[in-house]
MIRO-431586 format. One record per residue: residue number from 1; y, z, x of N, C-alpha, C in turn. Coordinates in pm, 1 decimal, decimal comma. Atoms other than C-alpha are relative to their C-alpha. Example, Ala and Ser with C-alpha at 12.3 -4.5 7.8 and 13.67 -1.06 7.14 Angstrom:
2
<torlum nr="1" n_v="-119,0" n_w="0,0" n_u="89,0" ca_v="-450,0" ca_w="780,0" ca_u="1230,0" c_v="120,0" c_w="0,0" c_u="90,0"/>
<torlum nr="2" n_v="-119,0" n_w="-6,0" n_u="-82,0" ca_v="-106,0" ca_w="714,0" ca_u="1367,0" c_v="109,0" c_w="73,0" c_u="-77,0"/>
This chain:
56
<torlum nr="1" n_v="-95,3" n_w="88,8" n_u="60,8" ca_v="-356,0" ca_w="-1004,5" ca_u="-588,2" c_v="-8,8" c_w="8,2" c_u="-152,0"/>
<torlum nr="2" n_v="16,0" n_w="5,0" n_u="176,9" ca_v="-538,8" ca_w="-974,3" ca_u="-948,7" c_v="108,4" c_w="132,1" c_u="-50,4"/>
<torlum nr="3" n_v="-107,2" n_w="-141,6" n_u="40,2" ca_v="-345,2" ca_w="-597,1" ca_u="-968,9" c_v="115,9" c_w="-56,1" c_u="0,3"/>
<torlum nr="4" n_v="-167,7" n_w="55,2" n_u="23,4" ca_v="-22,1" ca_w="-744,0" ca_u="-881,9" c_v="47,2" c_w="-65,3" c_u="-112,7"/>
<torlum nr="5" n_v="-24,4" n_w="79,4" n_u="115,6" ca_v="-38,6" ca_w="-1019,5" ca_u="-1148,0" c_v="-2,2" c_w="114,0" c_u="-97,3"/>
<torlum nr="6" n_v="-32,3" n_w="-33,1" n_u="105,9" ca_v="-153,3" ca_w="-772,5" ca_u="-1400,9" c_v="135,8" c_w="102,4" c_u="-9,2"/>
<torlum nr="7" n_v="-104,9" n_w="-99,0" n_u="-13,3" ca_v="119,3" ca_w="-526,3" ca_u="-1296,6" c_v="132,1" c_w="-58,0" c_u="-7,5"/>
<torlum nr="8" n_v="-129,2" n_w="100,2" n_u="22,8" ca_v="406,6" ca_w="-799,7" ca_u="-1304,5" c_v="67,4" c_w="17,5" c_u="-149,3"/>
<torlum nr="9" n_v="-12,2" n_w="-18,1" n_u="131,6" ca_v="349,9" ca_w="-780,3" ca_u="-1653,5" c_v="97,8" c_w="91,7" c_u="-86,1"/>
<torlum nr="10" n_v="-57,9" n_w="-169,2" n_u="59,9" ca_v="496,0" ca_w="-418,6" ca_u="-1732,9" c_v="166,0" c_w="37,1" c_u="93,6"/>
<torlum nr="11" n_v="-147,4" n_w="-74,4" n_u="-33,5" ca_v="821,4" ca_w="-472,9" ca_u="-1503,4" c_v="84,4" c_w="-108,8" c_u="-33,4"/>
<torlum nr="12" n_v="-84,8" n_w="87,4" n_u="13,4" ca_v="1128,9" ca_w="-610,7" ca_u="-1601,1" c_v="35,6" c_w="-107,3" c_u="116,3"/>
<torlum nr="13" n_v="-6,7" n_w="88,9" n_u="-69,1" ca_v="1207,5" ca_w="-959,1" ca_u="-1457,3" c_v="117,9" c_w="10,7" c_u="95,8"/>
<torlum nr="14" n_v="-93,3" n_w="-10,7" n_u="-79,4" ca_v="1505,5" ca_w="-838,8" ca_u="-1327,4" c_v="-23,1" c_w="99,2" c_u="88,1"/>
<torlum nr="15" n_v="21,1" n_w="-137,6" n_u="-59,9" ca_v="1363,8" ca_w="-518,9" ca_u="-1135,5" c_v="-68,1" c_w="-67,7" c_u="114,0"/>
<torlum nr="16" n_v="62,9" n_w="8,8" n_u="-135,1" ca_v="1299,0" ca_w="-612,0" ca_u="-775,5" c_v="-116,1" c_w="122,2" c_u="6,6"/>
<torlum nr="17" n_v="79,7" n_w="-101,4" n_u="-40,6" ca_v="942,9" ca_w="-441,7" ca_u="-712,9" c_v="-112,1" c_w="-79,3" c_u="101,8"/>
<torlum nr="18" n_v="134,1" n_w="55,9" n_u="-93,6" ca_v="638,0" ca_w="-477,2" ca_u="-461,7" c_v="-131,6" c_w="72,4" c_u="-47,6"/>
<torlum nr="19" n_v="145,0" n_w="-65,0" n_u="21,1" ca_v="271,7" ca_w="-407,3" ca_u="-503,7" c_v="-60,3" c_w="-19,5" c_u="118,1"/>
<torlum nr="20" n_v="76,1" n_w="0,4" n_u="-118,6" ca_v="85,3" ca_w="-282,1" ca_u="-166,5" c_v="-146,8" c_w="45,1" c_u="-46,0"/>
<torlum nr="21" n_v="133,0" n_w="-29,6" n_u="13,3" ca_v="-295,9" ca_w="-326,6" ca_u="-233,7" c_v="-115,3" c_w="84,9" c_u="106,7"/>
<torlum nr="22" n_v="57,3" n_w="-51,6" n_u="-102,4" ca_v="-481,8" ca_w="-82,2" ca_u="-30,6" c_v="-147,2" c_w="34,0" c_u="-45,0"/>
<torlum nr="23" n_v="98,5" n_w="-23,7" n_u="35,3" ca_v="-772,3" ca_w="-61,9" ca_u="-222,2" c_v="-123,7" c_w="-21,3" c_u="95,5"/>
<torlum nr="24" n_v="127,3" n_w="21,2" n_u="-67,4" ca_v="-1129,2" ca_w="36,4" ca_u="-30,8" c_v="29,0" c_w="-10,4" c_u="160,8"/>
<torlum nr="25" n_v="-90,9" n_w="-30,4" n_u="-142,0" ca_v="-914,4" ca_w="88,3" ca_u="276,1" c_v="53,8" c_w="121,5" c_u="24,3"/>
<torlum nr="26" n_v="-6,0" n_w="-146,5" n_u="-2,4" ca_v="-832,5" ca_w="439,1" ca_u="236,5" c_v="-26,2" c_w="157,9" c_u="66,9"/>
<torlum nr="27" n_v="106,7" n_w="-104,6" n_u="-49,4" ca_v="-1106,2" ca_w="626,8" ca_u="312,9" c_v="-113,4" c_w="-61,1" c_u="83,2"/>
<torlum nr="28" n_v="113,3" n_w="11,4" n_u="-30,0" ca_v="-1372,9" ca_w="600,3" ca_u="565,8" c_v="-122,0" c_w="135,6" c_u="-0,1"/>
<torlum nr="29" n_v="144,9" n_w="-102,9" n_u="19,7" ca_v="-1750,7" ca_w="762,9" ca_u="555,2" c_v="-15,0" c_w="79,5" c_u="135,5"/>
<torlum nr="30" n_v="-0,8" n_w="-29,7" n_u="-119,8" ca_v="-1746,2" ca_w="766,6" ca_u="953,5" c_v="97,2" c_w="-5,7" c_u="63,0"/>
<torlum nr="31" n_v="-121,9" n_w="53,0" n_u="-61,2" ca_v="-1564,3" ca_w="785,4" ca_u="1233,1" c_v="-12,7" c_w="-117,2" c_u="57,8"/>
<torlum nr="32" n_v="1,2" n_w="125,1" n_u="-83,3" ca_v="-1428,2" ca_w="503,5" ca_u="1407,8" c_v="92,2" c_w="12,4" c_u="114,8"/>
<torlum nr="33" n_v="-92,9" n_w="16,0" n_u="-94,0" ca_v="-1253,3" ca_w="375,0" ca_u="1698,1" c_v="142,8" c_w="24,2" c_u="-20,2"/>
<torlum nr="34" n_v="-143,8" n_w="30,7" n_u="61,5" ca_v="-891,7" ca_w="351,7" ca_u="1542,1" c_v="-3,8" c_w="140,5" c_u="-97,1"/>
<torlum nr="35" n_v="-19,2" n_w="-112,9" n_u="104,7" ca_v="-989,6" ca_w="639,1" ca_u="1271,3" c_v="-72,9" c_w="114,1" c_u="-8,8"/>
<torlum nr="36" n_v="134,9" n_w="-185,3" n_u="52,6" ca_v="-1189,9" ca_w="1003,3" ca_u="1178,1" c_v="-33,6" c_w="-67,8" c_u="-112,9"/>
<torlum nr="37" n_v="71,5" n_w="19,0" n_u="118,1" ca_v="-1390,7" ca_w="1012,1" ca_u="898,6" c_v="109,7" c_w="111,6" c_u="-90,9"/>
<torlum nr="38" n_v="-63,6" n_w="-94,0" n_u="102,7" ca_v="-1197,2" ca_w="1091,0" ca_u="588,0" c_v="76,4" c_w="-133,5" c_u="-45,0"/>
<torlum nr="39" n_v="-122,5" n_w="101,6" n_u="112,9" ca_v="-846,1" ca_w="951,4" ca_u="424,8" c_v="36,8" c_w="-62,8" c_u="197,7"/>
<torlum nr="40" n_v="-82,8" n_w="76,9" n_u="-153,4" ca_v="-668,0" ca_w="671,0" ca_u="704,9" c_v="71,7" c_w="9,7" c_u="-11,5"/>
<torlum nr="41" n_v="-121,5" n_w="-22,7" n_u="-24,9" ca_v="-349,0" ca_w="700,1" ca_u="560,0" c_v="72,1" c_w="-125,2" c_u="-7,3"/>
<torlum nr="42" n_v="-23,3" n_w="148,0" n_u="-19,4" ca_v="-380,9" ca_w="316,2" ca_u="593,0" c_v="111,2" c_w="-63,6" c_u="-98,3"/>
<torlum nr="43" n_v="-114,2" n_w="71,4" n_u="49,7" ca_v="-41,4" ca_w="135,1" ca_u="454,7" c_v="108,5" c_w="115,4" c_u="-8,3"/>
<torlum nr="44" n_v="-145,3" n_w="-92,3" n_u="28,7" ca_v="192,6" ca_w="448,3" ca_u="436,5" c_v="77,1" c_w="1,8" c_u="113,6"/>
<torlum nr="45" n_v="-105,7" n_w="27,7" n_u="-80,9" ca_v="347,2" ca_w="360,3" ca_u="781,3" c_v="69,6" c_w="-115,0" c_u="-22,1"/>
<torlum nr="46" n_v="-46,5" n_w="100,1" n_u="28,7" ca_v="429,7" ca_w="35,2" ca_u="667,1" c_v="62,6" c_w="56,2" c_u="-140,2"/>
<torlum nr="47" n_v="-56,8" n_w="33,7" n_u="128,9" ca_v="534,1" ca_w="147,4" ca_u="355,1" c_v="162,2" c_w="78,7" c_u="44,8"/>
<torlum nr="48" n_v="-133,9" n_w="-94,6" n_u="-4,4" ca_v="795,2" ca_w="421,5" ca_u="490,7" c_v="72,2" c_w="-110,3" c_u="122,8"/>
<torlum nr="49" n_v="-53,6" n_w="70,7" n_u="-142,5" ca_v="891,7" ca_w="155,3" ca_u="791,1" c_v="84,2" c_w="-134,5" c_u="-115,8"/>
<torlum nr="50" n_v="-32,6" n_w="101,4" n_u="61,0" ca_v="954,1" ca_w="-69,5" ca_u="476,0" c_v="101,0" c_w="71,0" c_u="-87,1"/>
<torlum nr="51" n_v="-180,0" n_w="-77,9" n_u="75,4" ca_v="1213,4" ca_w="191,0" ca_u="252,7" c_v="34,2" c_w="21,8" c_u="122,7"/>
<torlum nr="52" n_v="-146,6" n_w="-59,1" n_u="-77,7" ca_v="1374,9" ca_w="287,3" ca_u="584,4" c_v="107,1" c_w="-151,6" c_u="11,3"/>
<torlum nr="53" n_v="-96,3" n_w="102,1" n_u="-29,4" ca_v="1480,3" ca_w="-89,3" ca_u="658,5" c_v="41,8" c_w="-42,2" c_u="-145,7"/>
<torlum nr="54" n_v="-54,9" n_w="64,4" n_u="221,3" ca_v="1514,5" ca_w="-188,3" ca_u="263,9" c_v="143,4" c_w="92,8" c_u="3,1"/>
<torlum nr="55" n_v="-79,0" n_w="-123,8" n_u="-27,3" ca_v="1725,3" ca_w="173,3" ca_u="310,7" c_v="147,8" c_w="-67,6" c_u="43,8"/>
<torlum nr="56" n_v="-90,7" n_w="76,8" n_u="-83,0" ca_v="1957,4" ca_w="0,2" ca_u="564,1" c_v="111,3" c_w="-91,8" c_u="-77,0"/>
């Protein structure tokens, strides 16, 4: 939430924008149930599931 605030800062008030924090969610060391070890990829289905309907 602290990124968002400072990032509010730098866009015009009129510019509809979003900030998706994925920080420390990214990458895991191991594998897991749900993931491999590596990048997750974590928020980029939501993000493209979010321009296709914005899209619309």
């Amino acid at each position: 939430m602290v990124a968002g605030l400072f990032l509010q800062h730098f866009v015009d008030e009129k510019q509809p924008w979003l900030h998706i924090d994925i920080g420390a969610s990214g990458f895991v060391e191991r594998d897991l149930t749900f993931s491999k070890k590596g990048a997750t990829g974590l928020g980029l289905r939501l993000l493209v599931d979010l321009v296709e309907t914005y899209e619309k």
